[in-house]
GUZA-228204 format. One record per residue (C-alpha): residue in one letter; x, y, z; chain; residue number from 1. Coordinates in Angstrom, 3 decimals, always signed. Layout:
BEGIN
   residu         c1         c2         c3   chaine   num
        A          X          Y          Z        A   NUM
...
This chain:
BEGIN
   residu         c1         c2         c3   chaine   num
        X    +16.638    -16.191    -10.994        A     1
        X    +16.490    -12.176    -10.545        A     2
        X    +17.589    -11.059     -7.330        A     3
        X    +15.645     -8.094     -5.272        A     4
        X    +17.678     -6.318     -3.124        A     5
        X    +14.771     -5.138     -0.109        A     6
        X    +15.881     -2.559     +2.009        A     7
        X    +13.687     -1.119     +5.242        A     8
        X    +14.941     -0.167     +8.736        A     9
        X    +12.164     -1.935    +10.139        A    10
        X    +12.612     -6.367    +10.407        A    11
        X     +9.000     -6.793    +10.684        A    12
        X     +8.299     -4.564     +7.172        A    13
        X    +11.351     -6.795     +5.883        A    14
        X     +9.860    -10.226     +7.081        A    15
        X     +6.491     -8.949     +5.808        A    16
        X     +7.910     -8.265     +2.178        A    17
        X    +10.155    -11.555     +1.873        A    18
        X     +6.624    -13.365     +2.571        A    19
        X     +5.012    -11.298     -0.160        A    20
        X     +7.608    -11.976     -2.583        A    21
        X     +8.679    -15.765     -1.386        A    22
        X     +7.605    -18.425     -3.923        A    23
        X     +7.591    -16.049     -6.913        A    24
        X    +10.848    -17.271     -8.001        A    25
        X    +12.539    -14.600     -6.936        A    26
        X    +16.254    -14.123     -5.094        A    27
        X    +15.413    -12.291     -1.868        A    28
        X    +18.264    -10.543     -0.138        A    29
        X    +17.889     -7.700     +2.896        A    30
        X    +19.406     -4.109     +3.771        A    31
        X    +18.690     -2.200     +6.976        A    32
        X    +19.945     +1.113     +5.817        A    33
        X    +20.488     +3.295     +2.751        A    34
        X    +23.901     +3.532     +3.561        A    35
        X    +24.458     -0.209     +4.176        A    36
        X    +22.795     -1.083     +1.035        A    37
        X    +24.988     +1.403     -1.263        A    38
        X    +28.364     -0.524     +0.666        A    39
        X    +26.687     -3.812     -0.581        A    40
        X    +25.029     -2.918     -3.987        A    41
        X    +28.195     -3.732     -6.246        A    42
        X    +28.131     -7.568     -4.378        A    43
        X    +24.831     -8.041     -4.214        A    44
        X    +23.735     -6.848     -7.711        A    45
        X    +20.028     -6.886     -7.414        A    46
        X    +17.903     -7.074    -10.645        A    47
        X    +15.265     -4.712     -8.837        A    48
        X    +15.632     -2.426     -5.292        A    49
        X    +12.258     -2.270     -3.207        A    50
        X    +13.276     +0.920     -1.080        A    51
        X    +11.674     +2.267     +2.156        A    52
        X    +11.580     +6.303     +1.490        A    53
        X    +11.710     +7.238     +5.352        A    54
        X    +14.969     +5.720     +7.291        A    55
        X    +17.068     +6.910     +9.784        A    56
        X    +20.478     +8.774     +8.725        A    57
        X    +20.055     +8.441     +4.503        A    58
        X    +16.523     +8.520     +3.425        A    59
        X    +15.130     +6.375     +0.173        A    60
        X    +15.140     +9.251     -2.328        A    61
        X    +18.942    +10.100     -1.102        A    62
        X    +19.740     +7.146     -1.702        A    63
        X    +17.858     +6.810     -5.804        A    64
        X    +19.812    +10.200     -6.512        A    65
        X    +23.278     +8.689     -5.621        A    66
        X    +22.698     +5.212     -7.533        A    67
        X    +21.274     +7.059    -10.752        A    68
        X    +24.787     +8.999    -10.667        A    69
        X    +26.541     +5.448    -11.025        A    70
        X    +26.748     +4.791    -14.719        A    71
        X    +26.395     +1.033    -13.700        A    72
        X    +23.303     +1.243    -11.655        A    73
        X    +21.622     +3.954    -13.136        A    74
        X    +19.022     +2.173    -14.830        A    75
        X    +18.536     -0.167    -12.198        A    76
        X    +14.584     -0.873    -11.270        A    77
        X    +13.731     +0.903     -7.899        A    78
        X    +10.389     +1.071     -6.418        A    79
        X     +9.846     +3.147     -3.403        A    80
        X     +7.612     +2.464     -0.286        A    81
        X     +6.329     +5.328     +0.985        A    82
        X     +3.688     +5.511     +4.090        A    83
        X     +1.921     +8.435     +3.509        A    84
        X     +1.195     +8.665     +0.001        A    85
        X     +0.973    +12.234     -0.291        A    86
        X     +1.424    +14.421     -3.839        A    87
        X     +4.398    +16.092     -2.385        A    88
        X     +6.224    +12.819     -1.595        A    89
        X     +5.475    +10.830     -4.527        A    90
        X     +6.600    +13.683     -6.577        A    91
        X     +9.835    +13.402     -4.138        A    92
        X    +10.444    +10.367     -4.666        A    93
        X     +9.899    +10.251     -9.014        A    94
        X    +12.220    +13.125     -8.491        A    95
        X    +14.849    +10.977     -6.929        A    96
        X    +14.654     +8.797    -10.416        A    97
        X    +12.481     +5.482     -8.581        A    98
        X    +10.374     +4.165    -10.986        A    99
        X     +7.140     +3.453     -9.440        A   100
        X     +5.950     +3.598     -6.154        A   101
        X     +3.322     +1.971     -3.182        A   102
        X     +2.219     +2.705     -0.393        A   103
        X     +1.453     +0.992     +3.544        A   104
        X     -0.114     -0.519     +4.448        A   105
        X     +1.046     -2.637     +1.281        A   106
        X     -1.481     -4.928     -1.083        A   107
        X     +0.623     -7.936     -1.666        A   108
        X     -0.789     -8.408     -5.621        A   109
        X     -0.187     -4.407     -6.024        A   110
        X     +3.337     -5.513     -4.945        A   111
        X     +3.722     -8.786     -7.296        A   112
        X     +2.618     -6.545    -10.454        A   113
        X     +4.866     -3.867     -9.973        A   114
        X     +7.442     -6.174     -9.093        A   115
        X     +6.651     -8.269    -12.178        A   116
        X     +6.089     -5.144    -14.924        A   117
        X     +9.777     -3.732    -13.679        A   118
        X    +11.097     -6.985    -14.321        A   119
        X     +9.876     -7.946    -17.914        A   120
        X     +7.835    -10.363    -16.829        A   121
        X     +4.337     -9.026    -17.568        A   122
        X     +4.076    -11.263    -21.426        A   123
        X     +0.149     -9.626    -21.862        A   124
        X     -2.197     -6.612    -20.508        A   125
        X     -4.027     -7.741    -17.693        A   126
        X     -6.276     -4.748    -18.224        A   127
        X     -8.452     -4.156    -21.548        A   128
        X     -7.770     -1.272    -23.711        A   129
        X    -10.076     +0.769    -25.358        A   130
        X     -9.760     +3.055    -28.486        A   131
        X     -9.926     +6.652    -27.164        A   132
        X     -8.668     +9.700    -28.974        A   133
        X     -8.331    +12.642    -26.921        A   134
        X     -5.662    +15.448    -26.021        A   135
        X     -3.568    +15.153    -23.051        A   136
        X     -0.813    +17.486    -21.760        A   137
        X     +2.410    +15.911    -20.804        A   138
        X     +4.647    +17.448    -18.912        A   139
        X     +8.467    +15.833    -18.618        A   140
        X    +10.616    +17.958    -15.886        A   141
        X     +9.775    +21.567    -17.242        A   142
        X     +8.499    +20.696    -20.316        A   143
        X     +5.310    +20.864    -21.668        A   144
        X     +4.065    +18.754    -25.000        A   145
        X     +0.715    +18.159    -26.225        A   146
        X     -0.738    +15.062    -27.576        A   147
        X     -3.066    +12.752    -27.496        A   148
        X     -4.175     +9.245    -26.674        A   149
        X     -4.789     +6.263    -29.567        A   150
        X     -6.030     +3.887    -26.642        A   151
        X     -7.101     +3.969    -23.081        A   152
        X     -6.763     +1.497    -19.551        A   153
        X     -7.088     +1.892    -16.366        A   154
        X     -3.071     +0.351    -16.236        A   155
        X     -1.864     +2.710    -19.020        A   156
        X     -2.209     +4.695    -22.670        A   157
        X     -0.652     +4.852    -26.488        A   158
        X     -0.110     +8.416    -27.216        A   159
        X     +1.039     +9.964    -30.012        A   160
        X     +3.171    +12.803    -29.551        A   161
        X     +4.870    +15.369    -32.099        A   162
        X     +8.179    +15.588    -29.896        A   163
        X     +9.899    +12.451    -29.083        A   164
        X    +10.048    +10.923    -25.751        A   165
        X    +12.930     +8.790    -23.880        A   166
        X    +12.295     +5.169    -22.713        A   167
        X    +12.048     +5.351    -18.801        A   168
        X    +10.915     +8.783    -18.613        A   169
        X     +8.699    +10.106    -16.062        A   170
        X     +6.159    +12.299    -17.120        A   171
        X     +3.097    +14.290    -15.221        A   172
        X     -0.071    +13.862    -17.573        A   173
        X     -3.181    +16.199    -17.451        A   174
        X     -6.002    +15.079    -19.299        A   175
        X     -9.809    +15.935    -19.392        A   176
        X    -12.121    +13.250    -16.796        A   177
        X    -15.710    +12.554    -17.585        A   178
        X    -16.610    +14.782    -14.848        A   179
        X    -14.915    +18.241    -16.701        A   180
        X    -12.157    +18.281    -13.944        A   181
        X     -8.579    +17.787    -14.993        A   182
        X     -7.228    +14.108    -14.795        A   183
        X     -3.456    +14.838    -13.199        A   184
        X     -1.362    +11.082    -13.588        A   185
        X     +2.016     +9.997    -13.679        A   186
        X     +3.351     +7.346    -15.949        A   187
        X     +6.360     +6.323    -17.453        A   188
        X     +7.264     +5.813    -20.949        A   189
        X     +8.191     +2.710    -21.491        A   190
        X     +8.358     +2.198    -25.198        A   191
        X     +8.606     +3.316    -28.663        A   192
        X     +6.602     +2.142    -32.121        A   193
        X     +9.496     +0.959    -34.277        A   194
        X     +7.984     +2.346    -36.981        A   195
        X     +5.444     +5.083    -35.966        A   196
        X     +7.633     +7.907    -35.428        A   197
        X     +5.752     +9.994    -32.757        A   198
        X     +3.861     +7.094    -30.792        A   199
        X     +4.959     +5.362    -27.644        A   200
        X     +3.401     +3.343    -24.599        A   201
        X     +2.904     +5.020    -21.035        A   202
        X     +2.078     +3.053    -18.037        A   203
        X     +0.467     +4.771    -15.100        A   204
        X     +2.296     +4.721    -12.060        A   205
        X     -0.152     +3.577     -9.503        A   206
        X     -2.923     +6.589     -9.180        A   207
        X     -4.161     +7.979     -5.615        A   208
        X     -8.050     +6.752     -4.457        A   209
        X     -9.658     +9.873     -6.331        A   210
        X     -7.981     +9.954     -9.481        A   211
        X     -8.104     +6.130     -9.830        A   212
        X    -11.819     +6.584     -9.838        A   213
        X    -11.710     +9.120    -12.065        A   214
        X     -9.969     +7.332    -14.285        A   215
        X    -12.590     +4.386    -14.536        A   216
        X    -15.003     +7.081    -14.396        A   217
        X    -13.552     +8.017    -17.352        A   218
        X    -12.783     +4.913    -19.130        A   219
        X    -16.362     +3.367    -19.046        A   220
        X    -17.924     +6.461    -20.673        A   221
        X    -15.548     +6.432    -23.232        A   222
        X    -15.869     +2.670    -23.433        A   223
        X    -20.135     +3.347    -23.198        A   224
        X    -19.621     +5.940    -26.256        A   225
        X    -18.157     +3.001    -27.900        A   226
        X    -21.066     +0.543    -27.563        A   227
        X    -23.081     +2.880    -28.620        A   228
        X    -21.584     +3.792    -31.760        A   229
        X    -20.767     -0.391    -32.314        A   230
        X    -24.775     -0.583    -31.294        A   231
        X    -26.126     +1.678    -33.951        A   232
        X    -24.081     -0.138    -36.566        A   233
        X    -25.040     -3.519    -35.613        A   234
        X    -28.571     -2.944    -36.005        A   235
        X    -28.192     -1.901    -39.654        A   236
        X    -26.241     -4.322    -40.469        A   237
        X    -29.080     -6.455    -38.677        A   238
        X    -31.636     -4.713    -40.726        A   239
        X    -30.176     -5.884    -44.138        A   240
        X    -29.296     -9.530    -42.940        A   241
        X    -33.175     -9.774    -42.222        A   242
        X    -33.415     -8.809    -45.721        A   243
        X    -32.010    -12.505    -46.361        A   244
        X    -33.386    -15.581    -45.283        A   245
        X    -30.672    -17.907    -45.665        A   246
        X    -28.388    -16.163    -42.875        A   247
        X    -31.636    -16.555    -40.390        A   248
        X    -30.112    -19.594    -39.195        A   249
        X    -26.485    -18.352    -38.809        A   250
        X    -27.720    -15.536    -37.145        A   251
        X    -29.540    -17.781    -34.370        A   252
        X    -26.222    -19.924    -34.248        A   253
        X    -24.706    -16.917    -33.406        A   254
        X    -26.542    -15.477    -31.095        A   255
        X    -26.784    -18.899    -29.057        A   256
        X    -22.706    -18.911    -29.176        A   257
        X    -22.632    -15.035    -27.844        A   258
        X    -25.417    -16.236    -24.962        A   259
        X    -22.912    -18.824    -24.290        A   260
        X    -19.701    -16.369    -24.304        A   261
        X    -21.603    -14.647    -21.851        A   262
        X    -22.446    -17.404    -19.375        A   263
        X    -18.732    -18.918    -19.349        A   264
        X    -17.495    -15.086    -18.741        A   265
        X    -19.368    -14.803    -16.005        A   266
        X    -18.185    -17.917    -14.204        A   267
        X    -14.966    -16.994    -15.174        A   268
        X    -16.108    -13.679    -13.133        A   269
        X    -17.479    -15.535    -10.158        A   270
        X    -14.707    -18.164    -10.487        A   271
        X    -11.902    -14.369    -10.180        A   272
        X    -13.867    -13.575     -7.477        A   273
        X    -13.561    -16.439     -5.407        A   274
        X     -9.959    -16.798     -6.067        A   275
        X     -9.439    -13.244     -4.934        A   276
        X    -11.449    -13.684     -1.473        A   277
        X     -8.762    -16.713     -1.032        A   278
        X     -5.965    -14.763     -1.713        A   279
        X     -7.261    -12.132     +0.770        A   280
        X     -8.053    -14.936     +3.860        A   281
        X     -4.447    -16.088     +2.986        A   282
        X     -3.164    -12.441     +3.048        A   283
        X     -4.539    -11.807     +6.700        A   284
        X     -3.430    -14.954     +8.023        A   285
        X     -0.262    -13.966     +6.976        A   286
        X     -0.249    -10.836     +8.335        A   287
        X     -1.477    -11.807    +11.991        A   288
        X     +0.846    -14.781    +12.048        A   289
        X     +3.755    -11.873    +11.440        A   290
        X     +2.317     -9.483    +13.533        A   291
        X     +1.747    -12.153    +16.688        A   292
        X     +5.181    -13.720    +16.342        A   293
        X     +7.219    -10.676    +15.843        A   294
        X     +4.706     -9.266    +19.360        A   295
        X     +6.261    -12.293    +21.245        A   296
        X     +9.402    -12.583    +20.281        A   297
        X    +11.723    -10.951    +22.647        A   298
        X    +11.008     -9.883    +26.857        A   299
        X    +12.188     -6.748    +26.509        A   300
        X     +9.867     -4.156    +27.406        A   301
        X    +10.994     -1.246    +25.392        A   302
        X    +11.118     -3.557    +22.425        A   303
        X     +8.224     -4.827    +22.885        A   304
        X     +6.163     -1.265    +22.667        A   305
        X     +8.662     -0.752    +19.742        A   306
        X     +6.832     -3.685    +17.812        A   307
        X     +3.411     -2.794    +18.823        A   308
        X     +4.505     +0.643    +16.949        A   309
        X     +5.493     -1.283    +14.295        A   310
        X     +2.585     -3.620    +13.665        A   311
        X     -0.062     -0.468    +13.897        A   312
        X     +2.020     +1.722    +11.579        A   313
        X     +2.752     -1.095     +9.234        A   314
        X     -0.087     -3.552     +8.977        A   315
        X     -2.880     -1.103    +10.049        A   316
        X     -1.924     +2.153     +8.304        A   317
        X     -2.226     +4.391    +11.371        A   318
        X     +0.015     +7.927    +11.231        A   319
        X     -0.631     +9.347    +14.667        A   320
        X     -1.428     +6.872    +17.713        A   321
        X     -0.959     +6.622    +21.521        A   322
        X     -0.311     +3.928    +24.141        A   323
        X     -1.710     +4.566    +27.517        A   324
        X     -0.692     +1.981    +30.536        A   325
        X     -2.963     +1.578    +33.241        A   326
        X     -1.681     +2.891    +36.994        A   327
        X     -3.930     +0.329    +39.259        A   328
        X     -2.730     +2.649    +42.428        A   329
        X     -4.170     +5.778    +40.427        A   330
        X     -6.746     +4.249    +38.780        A   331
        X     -5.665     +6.486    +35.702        A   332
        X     -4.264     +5.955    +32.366        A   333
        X     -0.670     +7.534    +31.298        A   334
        X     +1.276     +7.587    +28.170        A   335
        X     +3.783     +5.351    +27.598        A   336
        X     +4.395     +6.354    +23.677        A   337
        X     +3.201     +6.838    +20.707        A   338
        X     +3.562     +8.252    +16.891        A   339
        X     +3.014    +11.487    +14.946        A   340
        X     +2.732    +14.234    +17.963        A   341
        X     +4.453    +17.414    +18.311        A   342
        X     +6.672    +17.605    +21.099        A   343
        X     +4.291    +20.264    +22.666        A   344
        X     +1.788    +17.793    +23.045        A   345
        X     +1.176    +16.915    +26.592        A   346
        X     -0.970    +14.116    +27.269        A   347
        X     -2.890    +14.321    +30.616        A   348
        X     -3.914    +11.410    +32.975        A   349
        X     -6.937     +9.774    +31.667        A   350
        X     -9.635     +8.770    +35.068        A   351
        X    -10.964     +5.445    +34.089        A   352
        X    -14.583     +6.083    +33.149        A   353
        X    -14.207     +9.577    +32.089        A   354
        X    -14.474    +10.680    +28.423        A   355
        X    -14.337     +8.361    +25.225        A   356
        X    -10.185     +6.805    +26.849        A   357
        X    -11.657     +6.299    +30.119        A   358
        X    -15.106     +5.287    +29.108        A   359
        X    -13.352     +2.794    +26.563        A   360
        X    -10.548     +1.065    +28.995        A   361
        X    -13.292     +0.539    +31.983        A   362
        X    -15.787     -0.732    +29.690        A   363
        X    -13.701     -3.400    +27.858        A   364
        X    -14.845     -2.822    +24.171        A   365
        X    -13.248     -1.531    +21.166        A   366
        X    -14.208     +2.039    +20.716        A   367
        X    -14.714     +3.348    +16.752        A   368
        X    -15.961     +6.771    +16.140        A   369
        X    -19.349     +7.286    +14.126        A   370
        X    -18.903     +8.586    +10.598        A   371
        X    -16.023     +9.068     +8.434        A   372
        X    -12.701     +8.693     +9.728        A   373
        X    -10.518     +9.964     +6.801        A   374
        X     -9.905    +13.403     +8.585        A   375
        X     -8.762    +12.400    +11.916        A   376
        X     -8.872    +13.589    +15.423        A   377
        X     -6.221    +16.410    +16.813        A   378
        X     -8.163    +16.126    +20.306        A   379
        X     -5.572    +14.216    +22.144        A   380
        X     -9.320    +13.029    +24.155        A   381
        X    -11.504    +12.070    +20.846        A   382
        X     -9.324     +9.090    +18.953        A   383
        X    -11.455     +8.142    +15.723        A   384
        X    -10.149     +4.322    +17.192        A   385
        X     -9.530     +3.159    +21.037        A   386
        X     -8.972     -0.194    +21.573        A   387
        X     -8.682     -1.837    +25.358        A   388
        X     -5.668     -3.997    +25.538        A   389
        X     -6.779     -6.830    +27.998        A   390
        X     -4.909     -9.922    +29.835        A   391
        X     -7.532    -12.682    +31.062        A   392
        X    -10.095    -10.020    +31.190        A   393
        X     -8.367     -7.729    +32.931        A   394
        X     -7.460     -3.869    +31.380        A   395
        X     -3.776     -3.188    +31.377        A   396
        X     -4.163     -0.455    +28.841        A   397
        X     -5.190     +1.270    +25.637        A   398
        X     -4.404     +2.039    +22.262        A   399
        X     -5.564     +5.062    +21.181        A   400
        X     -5.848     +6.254    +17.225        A   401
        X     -6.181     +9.701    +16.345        A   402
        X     -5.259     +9.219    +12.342        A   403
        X     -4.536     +7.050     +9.530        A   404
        X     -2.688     +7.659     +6.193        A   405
        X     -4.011     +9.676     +3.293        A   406
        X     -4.292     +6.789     +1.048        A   407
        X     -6.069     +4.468     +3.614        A   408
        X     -9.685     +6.098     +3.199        A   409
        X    -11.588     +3.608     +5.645        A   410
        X    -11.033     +0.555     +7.919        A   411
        X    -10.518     -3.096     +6.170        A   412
        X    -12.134     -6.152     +7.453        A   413
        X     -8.156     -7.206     +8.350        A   414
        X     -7.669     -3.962    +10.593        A   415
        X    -10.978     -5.552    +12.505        A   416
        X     -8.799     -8.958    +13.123        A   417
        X     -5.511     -6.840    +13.882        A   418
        X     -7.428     -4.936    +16.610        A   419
        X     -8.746     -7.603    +18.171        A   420
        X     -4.991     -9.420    +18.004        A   421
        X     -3.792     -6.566    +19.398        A   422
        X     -6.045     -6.485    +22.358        A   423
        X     -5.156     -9.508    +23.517        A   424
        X     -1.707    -10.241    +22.203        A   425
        X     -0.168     -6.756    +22.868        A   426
        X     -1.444     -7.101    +26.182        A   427
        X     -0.216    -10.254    +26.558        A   428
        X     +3.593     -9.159    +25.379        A   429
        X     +3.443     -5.990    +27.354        A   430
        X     +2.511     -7.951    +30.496        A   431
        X     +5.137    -10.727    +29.963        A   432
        X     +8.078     -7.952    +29.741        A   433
        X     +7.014     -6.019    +32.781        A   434
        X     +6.950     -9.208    +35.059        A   435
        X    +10.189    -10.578    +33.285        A   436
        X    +11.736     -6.946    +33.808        A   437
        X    +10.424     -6.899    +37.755        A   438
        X    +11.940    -10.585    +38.165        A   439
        X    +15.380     -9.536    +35.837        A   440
        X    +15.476     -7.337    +38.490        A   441
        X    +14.731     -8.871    +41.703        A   442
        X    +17.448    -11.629    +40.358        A   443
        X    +20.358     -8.657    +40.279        A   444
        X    +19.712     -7.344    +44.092        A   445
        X    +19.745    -11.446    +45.261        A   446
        X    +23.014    -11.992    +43.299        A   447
        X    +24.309     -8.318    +44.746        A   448
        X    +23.467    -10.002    +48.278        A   449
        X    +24.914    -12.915    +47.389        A   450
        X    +27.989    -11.545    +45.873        A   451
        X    +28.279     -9.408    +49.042        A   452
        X    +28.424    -12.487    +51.357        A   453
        X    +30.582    -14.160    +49.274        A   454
        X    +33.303    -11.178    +49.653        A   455
């Protein structure tokens, strides 16, 4: 059974992972640092290390450099979570010697296939490959080759290439879209024709939003060109069957056959499609049964906002966010924390009814902004997202959301469900803490009393 070592500073990323991964046949084991999983690697072995990129004291790529200098774990399979996605940091963390990467919020079947490819265990292509013969550029640290593709998908290539290249290698490939603007991917070699001495096979490591459509932008022209060309041949060859009658009846026979190809390949299709809406209810249940149980799972009030951080940074995707309480004596909100502001940033007292925050919390209803939300919102008053966090109707405060991550382009139907979770479930957790806390309280000054008596 392979073992994956998981390692993430954060238990609810951790408990969200092992639920990913549980049932694969796989041999789950956890880490809470870089530093405690280097103590622990020679015990543990791991088959494959799912790293977190951003911990505190030893980040993820610190930690890749130092186990590719161990001659025993240097060709260990390491994918790296990373929760912004940008170019610099995936080029950070190739750098470091991982071998793929994903991003949060995570999809669990991007997780399984990754997981599955670094392990051998991928037996066919899941995606089809075209022939396609164009040049590409590779580059391989500060190298550059030319060469050029034998066959095309949107999960990797065949190239053939006039300098050899190293099994596990990460190269930077540049190659010409359907649009005229360069195609920049990363993929890693990951084998070598036995006996074609200058081809190998590259698989893409997992493309950004834009380049991914390029990509299929580019693979169903080239894959269009092809039908064309097949198209043009068929109907001569149509032209001098006609030319004999006694294939008239094959040709029926065989047209009836393709008719029926077609029909069973689209209820496979619909048949896909309806297995992948399951698999995305049972993803969302999962995630707001995580996300509800981890909210109520401890009284203490600084933990608790500590898990509300965690839920909207890792099930959400948000990179900058606020949490306002309600002051019932003011009749204003104030910030109680928040993620991804500059220390500078002062947040003033919010009247209820005033502005999109005040306007938002006194009427009760989640707030989105109109339009696209991809860019943000650096006015600490305009969040692109507010949400009212509310106890039995009542408004005890708000969470505010000025930005998500690159990679998370527009809101999911889940992020819909999380919100309205968190509305009432944060609330409910933040409200249970403060009245515990009050009472935790009020219990010390009685037993001081009472301990005072008793002297």
């Amino acid at each position: 059974m392979p073992k994956i070592l998981l390692v993430d500073d954060v238990d609810l990323f951790l408990e969200l992972e092992r639920s990913y991964l549980e049932g694969c046949g796989y041999d789950l084991v956890t880490a809470s640092s870089g530093e405690e999983t280097l103590k622990r690697l020679d015990k543990v072995v791991p088959d494959l290390l799912l790293l977190d990129f951003y911990m505190p004291g030893m980040d993820g790529d610190e930690v890749c450099r130092l186990i590719r200098k161990n001659e025993r774990w240097k060709k260990l399979p390491v994918i790296m979570i990373t929760a912004a996605g940008k170019p610099e940091e995936v080029r950070q963390c190739l750098q470091a010697g991982c071998d793929d990467y994903i991003t949060k919020p995570v999809n669990k079947q991007e997780l399984r296939e990754k997981v599955q490819r670094l392990l051998g265990e991928v037996k066919r292509r899941s995606a089809e490959r075209i022939p396609v013969k164009m040049p590409v550029e590779l580059r391989e640290g500060g190298r550059l080759h030319v060469a050029r593709t034998e066959d095309l998908s949107s999960s990797g290539a065949y190239l053939k290439s006039p300098v050899p290249l190293e099994k596990n290698t990460t190269v930077e490939i540049r190659l010409e879209s359907a649009e005229d603007k360069p195609l920049r991917l990363y993929g890693k070699i990951k084998r070598s024709a036995q006996k074609t001495e200058d081809g190998c096979g590259v698989y893409f490591i997992y493309p950004d939003p834009k380049s991914k459509i390029q990509l299929a932008t580019l693979i169903r022209s080239k894959k269009a060109q092809q039908l064309q060309t097949e198209g043009v041949q068929e109907k001569l060859s149509r032209r001098l069957l006609s030319l004999e009658e006694e294939c008239a009846g094959l040709r029926t026979e065989q047209d009836d056959a393709l008719r029926r190809i077609g029909e069973l390949e689209q209820e496979n299709l619909e048949f896909a499609n309806q297995l992948v809406q399951v698999e995305d209810v049972n993803n969302n249940l999962t995630n707001l049964y995580i996300a509800s149980s981890r909210l109520h799972s401890t009284l203490d009030r600084e933990e608790t906002l500590e898990i509300i951080k965690e839920v909207v940074i890792n099930f959400v995707g948000a990179e900058k966010f606020a949490v306002f309480l309600f002051d019932k004596a003011t009749e204003r909100l104030t910030f109680e924390t928040g993620e991804g502001f500059d220390e500078e940033n002062d947040f003033p007292e919010i009247p209820l009814g005033e502005g999109v925050l005040g306007e938002t919390a006194a009427g009760g209803e989640n707030y989105f902004v109109a339009g696209s939300i991809s860019e943000g919102s650096d006015d600490l008053l305009s969040p692109i997202i507010a949400i009212p966090l509310m106890i039995n109707g009542k408004m005890i405060g708000l969470l505010a959301i000025y930005r998500l991550f690159i990679q998370k382009e527009q809101l999911e139907s889940i992020d819909y469900q999380l919100f309205s979770m968190l509305g009432e479930h944060a609330a409910s957790a933040l409200f249970s803490s403060t009245l515990y806390g009050k009472s935790e309280r009020k219990r010390q000054t009685y037993q001081g009393f009472v301990d005072l008596l008793l002297k």
